[in-house]
NUKOLKE-850049 format. One record per atom (N, C-alpha, C): atom name; residue in three letters; z, x, y; residue number from 1; chain. Coordinates in steps of 0.001 Angstrom, whole numbers, plus 524288, in hexadecimal, padded with zeros to 5 digits. Example, Ala and Ser with C-alpha at 12.3 -4.5 7.8 and 13.67 -1.06 7.14 Angstrom:
2
   atom   res       Z       X       Y     n   chain
      N   ALA   81E78   83386   7E9C6     1       A
     CA   ALA   81E78   8300C   7EE6C     1       A
      C   ALA   81E78   83390   7F31C     1       A
      N   SER   81BA8   83232   7F736     2       A
     CA   SER   81BE4   83566   7FBDC     2       A
      C   SER   81EBE   83264   8001E     2       A
END
This chain:
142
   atom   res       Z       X       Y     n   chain
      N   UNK   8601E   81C47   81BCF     1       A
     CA   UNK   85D9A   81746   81C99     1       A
      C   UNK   85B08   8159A   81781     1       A
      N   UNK   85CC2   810BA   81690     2       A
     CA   UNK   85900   80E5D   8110B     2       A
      C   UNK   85548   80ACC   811A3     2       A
      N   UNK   850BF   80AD6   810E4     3       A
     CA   UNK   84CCB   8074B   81137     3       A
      C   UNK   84C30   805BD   80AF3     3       A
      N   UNK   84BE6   7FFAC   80D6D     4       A
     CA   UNK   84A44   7FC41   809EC     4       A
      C   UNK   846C7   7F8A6   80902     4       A
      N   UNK   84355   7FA77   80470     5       A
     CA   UNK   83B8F   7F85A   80292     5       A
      C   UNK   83B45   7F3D7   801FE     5       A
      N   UNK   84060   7F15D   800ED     6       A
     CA   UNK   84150   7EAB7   7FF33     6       A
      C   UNK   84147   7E706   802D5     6       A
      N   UNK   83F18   7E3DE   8033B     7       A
     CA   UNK   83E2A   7E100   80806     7       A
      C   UNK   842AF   7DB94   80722     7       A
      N   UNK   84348   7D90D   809F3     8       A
     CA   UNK   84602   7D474   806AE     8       A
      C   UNK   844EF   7CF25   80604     8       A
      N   UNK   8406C   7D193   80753     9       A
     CA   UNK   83E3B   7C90F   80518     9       A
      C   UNK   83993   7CC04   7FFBB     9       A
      N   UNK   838C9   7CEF0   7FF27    10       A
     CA   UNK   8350F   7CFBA   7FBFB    10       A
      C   UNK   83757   7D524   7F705    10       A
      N   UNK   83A85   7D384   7F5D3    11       A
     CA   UNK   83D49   7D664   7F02F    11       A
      C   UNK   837CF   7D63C   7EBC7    11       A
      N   UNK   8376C   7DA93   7EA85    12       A
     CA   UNK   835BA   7DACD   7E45A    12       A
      C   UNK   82F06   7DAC2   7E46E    12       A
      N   UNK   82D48   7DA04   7EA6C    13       A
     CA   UNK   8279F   7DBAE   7ECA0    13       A
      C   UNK   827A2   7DFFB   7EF8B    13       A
      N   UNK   824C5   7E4B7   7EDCE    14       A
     CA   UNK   825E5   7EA22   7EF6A    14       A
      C   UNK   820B5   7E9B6   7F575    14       A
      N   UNK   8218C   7ED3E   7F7A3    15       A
     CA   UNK   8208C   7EEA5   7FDE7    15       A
      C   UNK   81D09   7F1EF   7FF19    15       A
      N   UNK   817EB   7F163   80173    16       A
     CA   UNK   81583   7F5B0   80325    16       A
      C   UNK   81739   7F7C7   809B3    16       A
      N   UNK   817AC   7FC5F   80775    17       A
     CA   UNK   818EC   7FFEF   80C89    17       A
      C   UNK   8133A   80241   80EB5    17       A
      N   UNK   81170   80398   81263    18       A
     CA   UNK   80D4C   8055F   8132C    18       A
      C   UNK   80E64   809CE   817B4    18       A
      N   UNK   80AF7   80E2F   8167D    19       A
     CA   UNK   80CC9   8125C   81871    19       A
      C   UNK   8053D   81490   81BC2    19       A
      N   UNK   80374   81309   820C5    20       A
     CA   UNK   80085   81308   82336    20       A
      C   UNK   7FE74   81682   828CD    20       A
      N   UNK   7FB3C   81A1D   827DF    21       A
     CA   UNK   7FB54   81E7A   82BA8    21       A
      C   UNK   7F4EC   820FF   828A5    21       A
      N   UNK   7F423   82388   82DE9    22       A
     CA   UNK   7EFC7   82829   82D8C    22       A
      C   UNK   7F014   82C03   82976    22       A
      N   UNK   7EB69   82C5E   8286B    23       A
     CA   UNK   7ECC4   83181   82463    23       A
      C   UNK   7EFB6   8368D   8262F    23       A
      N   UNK   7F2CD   838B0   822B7    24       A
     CA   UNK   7F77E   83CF9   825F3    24       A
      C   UNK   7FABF   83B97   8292C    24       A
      N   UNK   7FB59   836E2   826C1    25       A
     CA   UNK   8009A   83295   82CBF    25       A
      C   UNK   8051E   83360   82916    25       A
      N   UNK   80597   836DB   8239E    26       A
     CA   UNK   80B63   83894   821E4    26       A
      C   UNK   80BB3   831A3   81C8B    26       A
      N   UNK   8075A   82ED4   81D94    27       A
     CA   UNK   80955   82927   817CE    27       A
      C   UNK   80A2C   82C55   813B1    27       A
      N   UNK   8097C   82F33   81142    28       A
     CA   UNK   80A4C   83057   80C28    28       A
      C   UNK   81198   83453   80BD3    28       A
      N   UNK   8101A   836E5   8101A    29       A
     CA   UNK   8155F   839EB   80FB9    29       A
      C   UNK   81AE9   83559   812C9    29       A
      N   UNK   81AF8   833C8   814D5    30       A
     CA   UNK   81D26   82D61   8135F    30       A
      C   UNK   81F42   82C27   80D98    30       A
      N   UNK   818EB   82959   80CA2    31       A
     CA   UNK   819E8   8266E   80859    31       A
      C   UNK   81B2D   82AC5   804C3    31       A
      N   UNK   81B66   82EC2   8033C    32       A
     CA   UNK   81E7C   832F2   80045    32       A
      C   UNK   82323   8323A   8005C    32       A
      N   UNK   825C2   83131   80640    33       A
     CA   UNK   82C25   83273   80587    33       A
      C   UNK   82E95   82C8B   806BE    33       A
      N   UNK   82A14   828A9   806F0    34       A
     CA   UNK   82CDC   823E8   8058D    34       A
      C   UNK   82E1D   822D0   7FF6A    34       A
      N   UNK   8291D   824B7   7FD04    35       A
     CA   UNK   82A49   824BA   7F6A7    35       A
      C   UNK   82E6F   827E0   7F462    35       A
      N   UNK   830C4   82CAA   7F675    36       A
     CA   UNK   83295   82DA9   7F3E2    36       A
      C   UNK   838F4   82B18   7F64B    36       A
      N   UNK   839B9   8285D   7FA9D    37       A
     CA   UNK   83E5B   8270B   7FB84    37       A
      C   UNK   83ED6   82071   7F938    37       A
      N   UNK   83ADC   81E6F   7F8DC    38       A
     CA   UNK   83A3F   81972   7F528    38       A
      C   UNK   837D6   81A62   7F08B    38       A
      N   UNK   838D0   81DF4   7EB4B    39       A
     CA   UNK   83516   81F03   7E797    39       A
      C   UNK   83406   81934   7E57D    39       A
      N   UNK   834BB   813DA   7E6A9    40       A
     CA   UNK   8332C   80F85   7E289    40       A
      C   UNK   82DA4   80D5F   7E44D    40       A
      N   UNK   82D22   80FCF   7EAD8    41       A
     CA   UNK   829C6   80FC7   7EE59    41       A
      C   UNK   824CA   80F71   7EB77    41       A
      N   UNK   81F7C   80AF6   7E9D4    42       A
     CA   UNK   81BAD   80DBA   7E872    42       A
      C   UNK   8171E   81008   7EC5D    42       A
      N   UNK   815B6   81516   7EA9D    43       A
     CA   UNK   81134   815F9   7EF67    43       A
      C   UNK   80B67   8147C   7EDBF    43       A
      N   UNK   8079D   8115C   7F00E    44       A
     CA   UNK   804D5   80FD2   7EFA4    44       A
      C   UNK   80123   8125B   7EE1C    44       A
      N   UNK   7FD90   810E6   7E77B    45       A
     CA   UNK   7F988   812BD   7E73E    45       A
      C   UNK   7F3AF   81424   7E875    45       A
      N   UNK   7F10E   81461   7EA9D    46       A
     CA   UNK   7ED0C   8150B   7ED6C    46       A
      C   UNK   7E6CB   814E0   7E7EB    46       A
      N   UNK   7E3BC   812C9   7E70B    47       A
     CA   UNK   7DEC3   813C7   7E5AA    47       A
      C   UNK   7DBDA   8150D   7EA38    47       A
      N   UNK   7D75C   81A90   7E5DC    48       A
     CA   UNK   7D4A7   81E96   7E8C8    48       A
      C   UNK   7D03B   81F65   7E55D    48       A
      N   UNK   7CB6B   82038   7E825    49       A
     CA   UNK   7C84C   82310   7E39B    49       A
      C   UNK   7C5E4   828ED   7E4CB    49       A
      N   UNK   7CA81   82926   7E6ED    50       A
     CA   UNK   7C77B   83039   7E623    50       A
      C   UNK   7CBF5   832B5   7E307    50       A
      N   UNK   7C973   83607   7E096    51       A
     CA   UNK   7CBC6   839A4   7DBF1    51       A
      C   UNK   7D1C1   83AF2   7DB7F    51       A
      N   UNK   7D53C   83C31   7D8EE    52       A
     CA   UNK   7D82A   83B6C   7D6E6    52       A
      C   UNK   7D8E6   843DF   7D7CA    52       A
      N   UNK   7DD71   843AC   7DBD4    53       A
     CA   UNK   7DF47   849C0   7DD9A    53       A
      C   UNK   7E2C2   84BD1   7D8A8    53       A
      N   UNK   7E2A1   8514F   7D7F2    54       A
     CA   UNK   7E671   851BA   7D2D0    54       A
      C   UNK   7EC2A   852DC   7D3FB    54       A
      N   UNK   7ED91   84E7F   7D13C    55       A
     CA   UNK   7F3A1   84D8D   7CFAA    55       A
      C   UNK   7F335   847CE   7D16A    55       A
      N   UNK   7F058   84397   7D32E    56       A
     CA   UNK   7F002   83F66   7D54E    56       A
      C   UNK   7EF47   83B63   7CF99    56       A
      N   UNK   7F37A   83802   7CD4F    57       A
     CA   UNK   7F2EC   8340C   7C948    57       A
      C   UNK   7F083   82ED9   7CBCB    57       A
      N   UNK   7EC0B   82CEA   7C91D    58       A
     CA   UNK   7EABA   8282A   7C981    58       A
      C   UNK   7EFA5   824E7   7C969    58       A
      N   UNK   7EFA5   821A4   7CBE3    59       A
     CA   UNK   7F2D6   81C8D   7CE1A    59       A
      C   UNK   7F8AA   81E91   7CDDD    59       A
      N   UNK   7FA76   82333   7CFE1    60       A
     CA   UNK   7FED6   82725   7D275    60       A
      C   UNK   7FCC7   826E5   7D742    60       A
      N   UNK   7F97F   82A6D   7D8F1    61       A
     CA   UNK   7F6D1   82BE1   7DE3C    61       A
      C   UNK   7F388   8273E   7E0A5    61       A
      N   UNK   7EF7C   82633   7DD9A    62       A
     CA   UNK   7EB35   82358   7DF5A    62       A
      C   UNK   7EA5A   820F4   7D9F3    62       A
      N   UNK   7E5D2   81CE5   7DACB    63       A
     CA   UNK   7E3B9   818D5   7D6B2    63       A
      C   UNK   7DEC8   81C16   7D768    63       A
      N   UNK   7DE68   81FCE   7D4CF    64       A
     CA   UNK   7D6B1   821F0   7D5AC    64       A
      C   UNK   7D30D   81F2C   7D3DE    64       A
      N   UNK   7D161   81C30   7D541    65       A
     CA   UNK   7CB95   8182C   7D29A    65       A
      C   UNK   7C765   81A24   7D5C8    65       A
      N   UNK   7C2C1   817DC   7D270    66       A
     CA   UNK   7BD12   8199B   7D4EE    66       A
      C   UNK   7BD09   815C8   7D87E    66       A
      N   UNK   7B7FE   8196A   7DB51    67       A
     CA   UNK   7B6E4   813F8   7E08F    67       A
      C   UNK   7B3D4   8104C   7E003    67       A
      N   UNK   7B089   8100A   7DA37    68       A
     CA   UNK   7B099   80B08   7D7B8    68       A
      C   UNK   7B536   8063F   7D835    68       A
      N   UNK   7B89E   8095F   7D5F3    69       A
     CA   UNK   7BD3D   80598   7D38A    69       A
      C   UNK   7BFDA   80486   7D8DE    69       A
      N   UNK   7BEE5   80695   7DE09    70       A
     CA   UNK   7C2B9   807A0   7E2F3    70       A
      C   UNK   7BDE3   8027C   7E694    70       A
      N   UNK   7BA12   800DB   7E4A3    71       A
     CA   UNK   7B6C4   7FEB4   7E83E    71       A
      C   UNK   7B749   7F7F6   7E56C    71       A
      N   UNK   7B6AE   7F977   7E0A4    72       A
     CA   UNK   7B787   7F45B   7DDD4    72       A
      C   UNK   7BDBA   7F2B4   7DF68    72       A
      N   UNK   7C221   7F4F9   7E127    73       A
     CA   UNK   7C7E3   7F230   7E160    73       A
      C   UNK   7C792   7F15C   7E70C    73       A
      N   UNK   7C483   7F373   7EC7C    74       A
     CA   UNK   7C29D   7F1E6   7F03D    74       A
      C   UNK   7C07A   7EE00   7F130    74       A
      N   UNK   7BC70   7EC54   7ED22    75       A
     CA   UNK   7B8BD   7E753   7ED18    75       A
      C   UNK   7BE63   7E2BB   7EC46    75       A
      N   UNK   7C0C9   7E397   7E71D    76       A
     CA   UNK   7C651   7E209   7E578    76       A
      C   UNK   7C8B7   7E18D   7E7C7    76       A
      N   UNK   7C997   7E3B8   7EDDC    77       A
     CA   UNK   7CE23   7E13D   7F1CC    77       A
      C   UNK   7D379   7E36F   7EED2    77       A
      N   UNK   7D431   7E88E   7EB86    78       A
     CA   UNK   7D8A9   7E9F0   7E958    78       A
      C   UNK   7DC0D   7EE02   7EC33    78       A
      N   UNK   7DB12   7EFE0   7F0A1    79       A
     CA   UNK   7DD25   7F372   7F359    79       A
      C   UNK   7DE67   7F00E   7F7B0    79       A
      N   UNK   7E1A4   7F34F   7F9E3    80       A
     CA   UNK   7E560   7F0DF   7FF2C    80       A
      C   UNK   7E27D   7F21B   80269    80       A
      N   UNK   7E154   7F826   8021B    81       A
     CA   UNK   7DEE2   7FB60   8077B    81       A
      C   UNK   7DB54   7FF9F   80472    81       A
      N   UNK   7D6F1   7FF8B   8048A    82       A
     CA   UNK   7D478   803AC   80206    82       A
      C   UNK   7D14F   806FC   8083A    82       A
      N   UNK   7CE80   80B7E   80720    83       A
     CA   UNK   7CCB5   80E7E   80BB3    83       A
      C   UNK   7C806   813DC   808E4    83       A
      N   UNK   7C3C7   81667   80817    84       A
     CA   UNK   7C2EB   817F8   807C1    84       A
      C   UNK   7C33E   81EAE   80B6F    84       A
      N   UNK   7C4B4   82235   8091D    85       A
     CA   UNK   7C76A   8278E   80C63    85       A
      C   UNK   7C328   82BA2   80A7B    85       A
      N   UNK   7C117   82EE2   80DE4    86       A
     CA   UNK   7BFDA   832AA   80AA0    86       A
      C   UNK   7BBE5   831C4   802FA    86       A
      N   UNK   7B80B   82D75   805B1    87       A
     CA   UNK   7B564   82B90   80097    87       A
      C   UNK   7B8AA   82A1B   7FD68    87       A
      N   UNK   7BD6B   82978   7FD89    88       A
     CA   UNK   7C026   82727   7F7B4    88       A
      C   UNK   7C2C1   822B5   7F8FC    88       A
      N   UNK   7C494   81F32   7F583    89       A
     CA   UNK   7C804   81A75   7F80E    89       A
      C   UNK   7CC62   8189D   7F5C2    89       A
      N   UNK   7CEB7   81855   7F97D    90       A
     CA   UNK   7D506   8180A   7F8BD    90       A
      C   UNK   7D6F6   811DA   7FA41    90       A
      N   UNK   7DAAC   80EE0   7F6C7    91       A
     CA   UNK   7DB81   80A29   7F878    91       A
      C   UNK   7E13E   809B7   7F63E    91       A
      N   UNK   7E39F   80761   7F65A    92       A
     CA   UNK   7E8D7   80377   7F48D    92       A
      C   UNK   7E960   7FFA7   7F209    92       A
      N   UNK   7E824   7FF79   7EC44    93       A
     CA   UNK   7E7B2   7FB85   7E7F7    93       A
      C   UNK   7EC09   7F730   7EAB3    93       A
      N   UNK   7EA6B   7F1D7   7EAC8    94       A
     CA   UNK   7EF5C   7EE95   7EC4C    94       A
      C   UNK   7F28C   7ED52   7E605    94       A
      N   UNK   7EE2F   7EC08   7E243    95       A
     CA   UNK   7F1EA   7EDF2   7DEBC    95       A
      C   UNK   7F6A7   7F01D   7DCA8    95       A
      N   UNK   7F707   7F55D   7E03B    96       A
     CA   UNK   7F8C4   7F8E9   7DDEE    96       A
      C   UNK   7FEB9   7F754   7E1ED    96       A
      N   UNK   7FD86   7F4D6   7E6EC    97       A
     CA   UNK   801AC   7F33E   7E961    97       A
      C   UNK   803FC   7EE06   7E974    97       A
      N   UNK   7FF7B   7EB85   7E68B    98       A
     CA   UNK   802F2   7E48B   7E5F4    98       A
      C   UNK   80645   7E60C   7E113    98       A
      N   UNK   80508   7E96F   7DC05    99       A
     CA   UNK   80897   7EAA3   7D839    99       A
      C   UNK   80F51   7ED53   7D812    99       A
      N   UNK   80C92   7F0CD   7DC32   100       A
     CA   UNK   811D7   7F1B3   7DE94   100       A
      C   UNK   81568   7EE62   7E148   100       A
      N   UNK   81385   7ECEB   7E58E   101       A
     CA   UNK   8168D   7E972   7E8F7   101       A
      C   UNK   8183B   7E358   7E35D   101       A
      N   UNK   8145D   7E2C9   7E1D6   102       A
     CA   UNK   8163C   7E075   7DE63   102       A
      C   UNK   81ADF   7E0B4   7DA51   102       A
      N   UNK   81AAA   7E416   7D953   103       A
     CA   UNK   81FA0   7E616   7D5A2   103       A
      C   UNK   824AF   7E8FE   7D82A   103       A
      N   UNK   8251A   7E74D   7DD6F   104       A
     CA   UNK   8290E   7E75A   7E09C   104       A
      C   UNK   829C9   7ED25   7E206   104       A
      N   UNK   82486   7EED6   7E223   105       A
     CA   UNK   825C1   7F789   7E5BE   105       A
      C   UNK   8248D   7F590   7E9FE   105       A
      N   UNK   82614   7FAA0   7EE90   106       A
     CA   UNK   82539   7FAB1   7F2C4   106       A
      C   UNK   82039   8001A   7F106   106       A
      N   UNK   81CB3   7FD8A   7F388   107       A
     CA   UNK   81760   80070   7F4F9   107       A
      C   UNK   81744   80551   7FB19   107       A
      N   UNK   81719   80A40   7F887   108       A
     CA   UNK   8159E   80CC1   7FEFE   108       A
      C   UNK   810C7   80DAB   7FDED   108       A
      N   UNK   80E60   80EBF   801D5   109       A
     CA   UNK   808A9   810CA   80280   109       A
      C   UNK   80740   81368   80741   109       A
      N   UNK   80254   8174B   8084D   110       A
     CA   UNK   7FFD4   8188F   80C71   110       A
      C   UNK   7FAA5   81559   80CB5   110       A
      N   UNK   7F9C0   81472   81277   111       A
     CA   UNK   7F37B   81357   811CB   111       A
      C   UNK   7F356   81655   8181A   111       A
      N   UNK   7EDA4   81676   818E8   112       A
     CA   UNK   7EA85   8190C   81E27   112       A
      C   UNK   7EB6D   811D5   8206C   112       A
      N   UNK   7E9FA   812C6   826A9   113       A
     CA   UNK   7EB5D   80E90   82A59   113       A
      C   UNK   7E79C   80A1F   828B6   113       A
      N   UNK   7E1CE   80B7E   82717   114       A
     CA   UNK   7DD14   808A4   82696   114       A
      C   UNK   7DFAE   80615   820D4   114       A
      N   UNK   7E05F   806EB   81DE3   115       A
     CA   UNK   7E23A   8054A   81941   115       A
      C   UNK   7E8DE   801C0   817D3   115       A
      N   UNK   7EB16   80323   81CC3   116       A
     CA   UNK   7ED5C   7FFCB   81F32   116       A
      C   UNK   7ECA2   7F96B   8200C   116       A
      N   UNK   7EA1E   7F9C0   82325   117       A
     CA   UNK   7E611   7F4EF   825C1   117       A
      C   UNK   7E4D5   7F22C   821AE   117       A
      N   UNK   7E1F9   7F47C   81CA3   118       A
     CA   UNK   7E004   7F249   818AE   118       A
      C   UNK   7E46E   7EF02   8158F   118       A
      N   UNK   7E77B   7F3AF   8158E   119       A
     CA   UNK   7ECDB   7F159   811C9   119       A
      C   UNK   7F11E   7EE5B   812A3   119       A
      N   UNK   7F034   7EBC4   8198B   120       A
     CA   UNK   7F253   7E9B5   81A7C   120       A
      C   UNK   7F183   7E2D7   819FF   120       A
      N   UNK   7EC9B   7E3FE   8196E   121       A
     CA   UNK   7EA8A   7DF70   81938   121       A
      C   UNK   7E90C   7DBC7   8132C   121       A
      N   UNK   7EC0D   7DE6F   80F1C   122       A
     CA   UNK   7EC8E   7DE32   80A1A   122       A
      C   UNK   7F2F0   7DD0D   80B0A   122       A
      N   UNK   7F605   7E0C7   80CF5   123       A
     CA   UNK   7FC48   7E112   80C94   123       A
      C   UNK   7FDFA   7E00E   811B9   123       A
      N   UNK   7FDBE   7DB0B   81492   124       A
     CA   UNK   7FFE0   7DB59   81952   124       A
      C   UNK   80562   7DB8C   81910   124       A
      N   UNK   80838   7DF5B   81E5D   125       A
     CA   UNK   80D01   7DFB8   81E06   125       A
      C   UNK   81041   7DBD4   81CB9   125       A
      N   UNK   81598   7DC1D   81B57   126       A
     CA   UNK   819C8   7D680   81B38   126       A
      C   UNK   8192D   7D558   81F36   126       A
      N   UNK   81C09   7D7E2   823E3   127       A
     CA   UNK   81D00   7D6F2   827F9   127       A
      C   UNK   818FC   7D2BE   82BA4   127       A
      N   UNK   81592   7D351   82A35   128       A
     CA   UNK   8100D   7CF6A   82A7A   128       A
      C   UNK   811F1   7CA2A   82AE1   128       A
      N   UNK   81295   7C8C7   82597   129       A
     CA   UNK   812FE   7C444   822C3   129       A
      C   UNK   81901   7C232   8259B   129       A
      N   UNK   81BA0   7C51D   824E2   130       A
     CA   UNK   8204E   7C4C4   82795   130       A
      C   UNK   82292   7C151   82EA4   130       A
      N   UNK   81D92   7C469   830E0   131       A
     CA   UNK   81D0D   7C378   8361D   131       A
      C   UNK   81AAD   7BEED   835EC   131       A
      N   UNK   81621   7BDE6   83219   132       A
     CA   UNK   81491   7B8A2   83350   132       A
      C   UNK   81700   7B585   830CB   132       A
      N   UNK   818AD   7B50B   82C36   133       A
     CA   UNK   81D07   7AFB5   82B26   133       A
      C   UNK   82203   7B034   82EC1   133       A
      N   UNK   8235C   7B371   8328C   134       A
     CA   UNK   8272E   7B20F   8360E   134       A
      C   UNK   825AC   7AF1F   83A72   134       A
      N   UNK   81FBF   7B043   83A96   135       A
     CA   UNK   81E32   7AC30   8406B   135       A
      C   UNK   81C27   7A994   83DBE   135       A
      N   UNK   81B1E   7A714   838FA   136       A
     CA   UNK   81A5A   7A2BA   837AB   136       A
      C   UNK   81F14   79D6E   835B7   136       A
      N   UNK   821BF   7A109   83420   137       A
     CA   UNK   828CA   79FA0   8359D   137       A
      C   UNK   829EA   79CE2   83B2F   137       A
      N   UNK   8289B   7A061   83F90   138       A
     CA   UNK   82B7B   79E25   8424C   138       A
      C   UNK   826BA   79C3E   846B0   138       A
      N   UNK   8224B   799C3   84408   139       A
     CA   UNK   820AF   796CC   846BE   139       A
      C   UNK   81F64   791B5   845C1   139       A
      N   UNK   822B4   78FC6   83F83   140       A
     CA   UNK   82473   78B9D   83DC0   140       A
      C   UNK   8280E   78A88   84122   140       A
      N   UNK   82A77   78FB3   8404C   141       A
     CA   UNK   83266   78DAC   84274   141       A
      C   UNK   82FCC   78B25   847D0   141       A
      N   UNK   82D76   78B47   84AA5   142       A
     CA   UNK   82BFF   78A30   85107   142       A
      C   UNK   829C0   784FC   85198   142       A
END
């Protein structure tokens, strides 16, 4: 079976996939073997400000900034979905995903369900938009 990332009204604007579940609901081991069966796939970077695990590269793994710098891009409205875990805070530069999608990648990512919610409301689905210009379609046509 071949799946295909290309949509066909929208060539050359790359796609967020979103990959949404409880912690230990298996998103990452997923998004592992989606990447490696789509390697052009990008997986989404995450900013964090807690410390930096060894073997973990700044903006490879995570964007490590202080929570200075993590409160000021909050005030900034620069994250999709941010969440504080375990005293540290973790968010989703939109940045980091309008550049992509911009430059025509398909975006995967994990988020927790609550962060979801958030990010949906920054990135509402196509299918959204979709459904309502069809009943707005056809309640001209009427």
């Amino acid at each position: 079976m071949a799946i295909n990332l290309d949509g066909p009204h929208d060539r050359g604007t790359g796609k967020i996939f979103v990959v949404s579940a409880a912690s230990g609901g298996g998103k990452t081991t997923l998004l592992n073997h989606l990447k490696s069966v789509f390697p052009d796939v990008v997986y989404s970077i995450s900013a964090t400000t807690r410390p930096a695990r060894p073997g973990e590269v700044n903006g490879t793994h995570y964007f490590f900034i202080s929570p200075e710098e993590f409160k000021k891009k909050i005030d900034a409205h620069e994250f999709a979905e941010w969440a504080c875990v375990h005293e540290h805070y973790y968010g989703t530069p939109k940045s980091f995903i309008d550049a992509a999608i911009g430059s025509g990648k398909n975006v995967i990512m994990d988020i927790d369900v609550f962060g979801k919610i958030k990010f949906d409301a920054v990135y509402p689905a196509p299918w959204e938009f979709y459904c309502c210009h069809r009943r707005l379609r056809s309640s001209n046509e009427g």
